[in-house]
C-alpha positions in Angstrom: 0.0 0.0 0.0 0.9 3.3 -0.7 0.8 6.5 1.2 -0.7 9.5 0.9 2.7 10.6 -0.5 3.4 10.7 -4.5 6.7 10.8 -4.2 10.2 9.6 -2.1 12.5 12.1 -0.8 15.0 10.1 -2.2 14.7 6.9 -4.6 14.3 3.7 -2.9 17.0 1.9 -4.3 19.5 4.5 -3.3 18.7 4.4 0.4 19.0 0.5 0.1 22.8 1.2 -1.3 23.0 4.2 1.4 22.2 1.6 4.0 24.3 -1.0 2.6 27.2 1.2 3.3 26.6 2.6 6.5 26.9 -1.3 7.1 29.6 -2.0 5.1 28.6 -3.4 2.3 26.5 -6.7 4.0 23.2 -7.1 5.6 20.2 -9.8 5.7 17.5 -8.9 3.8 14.6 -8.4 6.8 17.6 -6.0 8.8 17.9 -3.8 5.7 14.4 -3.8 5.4 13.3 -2.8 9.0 15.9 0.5 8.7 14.3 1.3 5.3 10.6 1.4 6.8 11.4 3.2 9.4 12.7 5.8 7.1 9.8 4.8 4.0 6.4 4.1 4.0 7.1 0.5 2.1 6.3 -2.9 1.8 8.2 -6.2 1.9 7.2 -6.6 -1.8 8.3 -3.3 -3.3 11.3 -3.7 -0.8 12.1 -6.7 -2.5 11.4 -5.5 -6.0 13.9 -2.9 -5.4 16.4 -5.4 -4.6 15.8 -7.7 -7.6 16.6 -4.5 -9.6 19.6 -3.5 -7.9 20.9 -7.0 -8.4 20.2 -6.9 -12.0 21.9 -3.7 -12.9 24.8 -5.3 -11.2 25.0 -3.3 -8.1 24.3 -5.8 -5.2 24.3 -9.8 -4.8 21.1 -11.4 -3.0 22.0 -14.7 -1.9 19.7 -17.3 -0.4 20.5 -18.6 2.8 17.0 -20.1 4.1 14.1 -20.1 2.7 13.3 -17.0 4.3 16.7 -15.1 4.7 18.4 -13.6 2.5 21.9 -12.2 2.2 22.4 -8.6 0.6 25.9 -7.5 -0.6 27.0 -4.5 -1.8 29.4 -5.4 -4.8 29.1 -1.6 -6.7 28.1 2.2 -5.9 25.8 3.5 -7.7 
């Protein structure tokens, strides 16, 4: 669900990177995502199709550690 806001102050996928650093460069997926609501009004699913994005421009590695856990590395900058 969206909020009543049309737009972020800054893109999505640049506050997961952002984030990403300020933990140098590793993180699971549901850690990253709790610091990113508490800054963003988002859900798990556009969390998550922000992070196949990223990963596809070449910019982070998702690995799969669980069904349910995922690990997050930075590999570029943006």
């Amino acid at each position: 669900m969206a909020s009543e806001e049309t737009w972020r102050s800054i893109p999505l996928y640049y506050a997961i990177v952002e984030e990403l650093e300020r933990r140098g460069g590793n993180a699971k997926d549901i850690e990253l995502y709790r610091a990113i609501r508490d800054k963003f009004d988002v859900t798990f699913s556009e969390f998550l199709r922000a992070l196949m994005k990223l990963e596809m421009q070449g910019i982070i590695y998702v690995n799969v550690l669980k069904e349910n856990l995922r690990n997050v590395e930075l590999i570029a900058k943006s």
